[in-house]
C-alpha positions in Angstrom: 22.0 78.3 85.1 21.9 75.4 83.1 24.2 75.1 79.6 21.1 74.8 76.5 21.1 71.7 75.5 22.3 71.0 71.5 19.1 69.7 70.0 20.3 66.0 68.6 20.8 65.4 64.7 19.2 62.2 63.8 21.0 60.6 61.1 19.2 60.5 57.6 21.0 58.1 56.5 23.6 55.1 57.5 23.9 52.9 60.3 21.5 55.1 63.1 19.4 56.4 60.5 15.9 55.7 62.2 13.0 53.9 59.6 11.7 56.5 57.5 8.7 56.5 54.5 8.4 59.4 52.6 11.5 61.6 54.8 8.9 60.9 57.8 10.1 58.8 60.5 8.0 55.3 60.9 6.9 53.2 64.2 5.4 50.1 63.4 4.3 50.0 67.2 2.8 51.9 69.6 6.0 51.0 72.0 8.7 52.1 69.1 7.6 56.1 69.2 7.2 55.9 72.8 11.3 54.8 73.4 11.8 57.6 70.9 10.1 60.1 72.9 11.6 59.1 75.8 15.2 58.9 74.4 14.5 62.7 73.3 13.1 63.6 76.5 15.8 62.0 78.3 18.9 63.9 76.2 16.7 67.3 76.3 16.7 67.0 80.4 20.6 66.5 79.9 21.0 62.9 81.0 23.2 62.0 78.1 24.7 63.5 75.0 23.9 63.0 71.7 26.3 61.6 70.4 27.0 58.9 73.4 23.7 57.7 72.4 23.9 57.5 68.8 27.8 55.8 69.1 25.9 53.3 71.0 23.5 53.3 68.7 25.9 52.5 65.9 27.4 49.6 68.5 24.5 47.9 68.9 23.2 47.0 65.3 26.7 46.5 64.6 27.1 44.3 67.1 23.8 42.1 65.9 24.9 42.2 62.4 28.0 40.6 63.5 25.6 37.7 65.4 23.0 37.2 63.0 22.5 36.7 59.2 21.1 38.6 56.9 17.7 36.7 56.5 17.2 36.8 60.0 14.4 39.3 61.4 15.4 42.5 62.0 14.4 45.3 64.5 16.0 49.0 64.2 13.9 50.0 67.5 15.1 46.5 69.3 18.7 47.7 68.9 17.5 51.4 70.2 16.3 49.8 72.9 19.4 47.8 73.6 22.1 51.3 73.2 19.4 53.4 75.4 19.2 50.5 78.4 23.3 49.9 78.2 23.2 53.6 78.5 21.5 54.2 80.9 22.9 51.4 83.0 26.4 52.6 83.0 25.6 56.2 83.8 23.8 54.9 87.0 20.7 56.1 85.3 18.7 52.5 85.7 20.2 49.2 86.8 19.9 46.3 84.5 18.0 44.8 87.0 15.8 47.9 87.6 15.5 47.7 84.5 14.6 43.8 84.3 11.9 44.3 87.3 10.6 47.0 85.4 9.5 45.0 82.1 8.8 41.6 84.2 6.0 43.8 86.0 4.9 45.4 82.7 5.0 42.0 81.2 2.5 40.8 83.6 -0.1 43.1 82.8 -3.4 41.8 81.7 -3.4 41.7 77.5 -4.3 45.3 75.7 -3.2 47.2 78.6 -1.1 49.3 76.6 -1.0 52.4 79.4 
């Protein structure tokens, strides 16, 4: 039998604390709640632990902070997107270049295919 998992504990505030208005959490695109749900789904089916992810997490915009300025254009979900691939890389989860195959095919979809 399988250990339960231990739901995650999104930060509400600091460095992995996910966009929020009004204590709700916000996607500004239809591709931002998506990589949430699949981050979720992907820690409920026990591929990672929480708080791997979330130490990534904290890595990643760290990281860009230390590469960019503060006027530059920022994206919380690019840097999700960034700690979830380098996860799932080194766990033998996805290859980068699965990975990279993956997005070149998506990419090449006609536009407004969104499915």
């Amino acid at each position: 039998m399988a250990e339960p998992r231990i739901p995650p504990v999104l930060d509400l505030e600091g460095p992995a604390a996910p966009p929020q208005r009004n204590g709700e959490l916000v996607f500004d695109a239809v591709w931002e709640g998506r990589l949430f749900g699949l981050t979720m789904a992907l820690h409920e089916a026990g591929r990672f632990e929480w708080e791997e992810f979330r130490a990534r997490l904290i890595a990643e915009i760290a990281h860009w902070e230390r590469q960019h300025d503060s006027t530059e254009r920022w994206s919380f979900y690019e840097r999700w997107e960034a700690a979830l691939e380098g996860l799932l890389a080194d766990k033998g989860l996805c290859p980068r270049e699965e990975l990279d195959g993956r997005e070149g095919v998506l990419a090449a979809r006609a536009p407004g295919h969104d499915h």
